[in-house]
C-alpha positions as CSV (number, residue, x, y, z in Angstrom):
1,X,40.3,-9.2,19.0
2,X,41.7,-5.7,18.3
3,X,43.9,-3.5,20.6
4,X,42.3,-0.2,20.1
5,X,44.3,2.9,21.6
6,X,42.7,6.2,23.0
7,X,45.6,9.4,23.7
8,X,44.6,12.6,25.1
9,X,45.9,15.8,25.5
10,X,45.6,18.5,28.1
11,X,47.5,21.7,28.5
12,X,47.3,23.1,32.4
13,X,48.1,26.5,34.1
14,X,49.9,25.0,36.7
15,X,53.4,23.5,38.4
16,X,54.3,20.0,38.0
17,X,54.3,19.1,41.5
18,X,50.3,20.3,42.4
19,X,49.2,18.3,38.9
20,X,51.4,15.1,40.3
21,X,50.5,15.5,43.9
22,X,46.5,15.3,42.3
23,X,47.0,12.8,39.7
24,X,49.1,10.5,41.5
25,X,46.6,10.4,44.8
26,X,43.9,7.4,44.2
27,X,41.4,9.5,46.2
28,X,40.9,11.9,44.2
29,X,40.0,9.2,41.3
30,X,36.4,9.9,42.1
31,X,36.6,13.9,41.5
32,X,37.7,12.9,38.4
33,X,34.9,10.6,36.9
34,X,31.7,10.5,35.8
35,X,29.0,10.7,38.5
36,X,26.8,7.5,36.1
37,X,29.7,5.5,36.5
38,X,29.3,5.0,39.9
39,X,32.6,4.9,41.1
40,X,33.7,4.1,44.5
41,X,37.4,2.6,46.0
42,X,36.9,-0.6,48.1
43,X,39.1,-0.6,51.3
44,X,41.9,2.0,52.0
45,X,44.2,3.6,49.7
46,X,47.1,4.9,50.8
47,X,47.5,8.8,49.5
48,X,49.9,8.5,47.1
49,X,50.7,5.4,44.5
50,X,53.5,3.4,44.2
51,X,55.1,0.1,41.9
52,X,52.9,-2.7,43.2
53,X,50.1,-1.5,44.3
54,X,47.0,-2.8,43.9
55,X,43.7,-0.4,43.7
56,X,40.2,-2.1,43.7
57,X,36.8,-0.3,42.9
58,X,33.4,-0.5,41.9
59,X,32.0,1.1,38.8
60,X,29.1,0.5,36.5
61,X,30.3,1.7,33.0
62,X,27.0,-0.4,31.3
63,X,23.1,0.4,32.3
64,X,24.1,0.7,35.9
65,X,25.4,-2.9,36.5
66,X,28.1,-2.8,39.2
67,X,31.6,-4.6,38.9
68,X,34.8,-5.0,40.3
69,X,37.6,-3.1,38.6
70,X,41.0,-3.6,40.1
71,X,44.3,-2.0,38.6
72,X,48.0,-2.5,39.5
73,X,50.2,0.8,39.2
74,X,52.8,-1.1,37.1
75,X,55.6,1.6,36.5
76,X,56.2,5.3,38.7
77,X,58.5,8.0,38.2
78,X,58.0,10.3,40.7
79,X,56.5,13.6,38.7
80,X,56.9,12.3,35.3
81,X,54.9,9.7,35.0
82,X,52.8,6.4,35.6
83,X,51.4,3.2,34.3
84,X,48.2,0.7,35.4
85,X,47.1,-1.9,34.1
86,X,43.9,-3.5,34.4
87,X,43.6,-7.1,37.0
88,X,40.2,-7.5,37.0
89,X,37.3,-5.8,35.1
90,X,35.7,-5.2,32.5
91,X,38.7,-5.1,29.9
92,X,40.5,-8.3,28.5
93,X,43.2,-5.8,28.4
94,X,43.8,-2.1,29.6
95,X,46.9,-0.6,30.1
96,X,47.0,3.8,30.9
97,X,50.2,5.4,30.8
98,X,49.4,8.8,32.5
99,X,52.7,11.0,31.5
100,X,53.1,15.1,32.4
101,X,56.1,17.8,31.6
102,X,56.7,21.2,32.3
103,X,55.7,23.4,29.4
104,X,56.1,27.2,28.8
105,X,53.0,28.2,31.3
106,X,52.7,25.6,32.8
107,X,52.1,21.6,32.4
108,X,51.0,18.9,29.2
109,X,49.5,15.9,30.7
110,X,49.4,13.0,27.8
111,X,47.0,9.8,28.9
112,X,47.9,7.0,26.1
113,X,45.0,3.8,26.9
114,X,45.7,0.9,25.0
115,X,42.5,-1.6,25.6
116,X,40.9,-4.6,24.3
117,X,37.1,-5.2,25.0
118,X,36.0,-8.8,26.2
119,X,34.0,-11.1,24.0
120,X,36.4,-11.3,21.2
121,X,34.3,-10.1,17.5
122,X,31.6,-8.7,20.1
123,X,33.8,-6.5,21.8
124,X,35.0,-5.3,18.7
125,X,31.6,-4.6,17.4
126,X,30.6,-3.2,20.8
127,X,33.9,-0.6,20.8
128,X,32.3,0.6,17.8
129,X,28.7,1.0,19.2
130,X,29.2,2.1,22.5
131,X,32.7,1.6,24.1
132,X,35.0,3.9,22.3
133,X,32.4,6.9,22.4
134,X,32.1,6.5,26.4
135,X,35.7,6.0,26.9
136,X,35.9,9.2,25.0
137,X,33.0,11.1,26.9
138,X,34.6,10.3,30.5
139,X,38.3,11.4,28.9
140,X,36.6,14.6,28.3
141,X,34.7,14.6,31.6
142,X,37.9,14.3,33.0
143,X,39.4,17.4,31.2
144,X,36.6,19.7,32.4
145,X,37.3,18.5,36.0
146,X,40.5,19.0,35.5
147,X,40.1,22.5,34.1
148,X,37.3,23.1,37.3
149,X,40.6,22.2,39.7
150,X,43.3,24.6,37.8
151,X,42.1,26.7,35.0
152,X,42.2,26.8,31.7
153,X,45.7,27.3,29.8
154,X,45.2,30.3,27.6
């Protein structure tokens, strides 16, 4: 069972605090994936996340199946940076460090996902197949939504 690690890497023509007021709010979580995933938060969220808190959703990353995907915000630092890590899901392990800093213009947002799959030597043969490429597809969905909500930084 491999750790396999995905970073991106976006540059945005904004201020910190409207990138960490939008990344940091679990409701906007949907804006920000993939309509085929089916995504959808269970219960309330409060607006913005803290240490501790626990975030439970639905998605269906594989030919529509539904599941229950619940992450822990692990780590905050208030306009710098966060962590979560996976509970339940689909992962045996998932942990997303979402980090952002003022640059000349405006702001770099890193995301650094270390993941295992589930199923041992299958999940490794399925990250090559499939997994890798999607996580790699919604990353990029991401950026474009991203880019929708603030511009591009020229």
């Amino acid at each position: 069972m491999s750790v396999y690690t995905l970073k991106t890497t976006q540059r945005i023509p904004t201020d910190i605090e409207s990138v960490w007021d939008f990344i940091s709010s679990p409701k906007n979580l949907k804006e920000i994936t993939p309509d085929y995933m089916g995504f959808e938060i269970i219960g309330n969220s409060p607006e913005k996340m803290y240490p501790g808190m626990l975030i439970q959703y639905r998605v269906s990353p594989v030919l529509g199946i539904k599941m229950t995907w619940v992450t822990e915000i692990t780590h905050v630092k208030t306009g710098e940076y966060f962590v979560d890590e996976q509970r339940v899901g689909p992962y045996s392990m998932w942990h997303h460090q979402h980090h952002i800093k003022k640059i000349p213009g405006g702001v770099e947002m890193l995301d650094i996902i270390d993941y295992q799959a589930p199923l041992g030597i299958l999940g490794d043969i399925a990250n090559v197949v499939f997994i890798k490429r999607q996580l790699a597809e919604i990353f990029a969905y991401r950026k474009k939504a991203i880019e929708e909500r603030f511009g591009i930084m020229k």
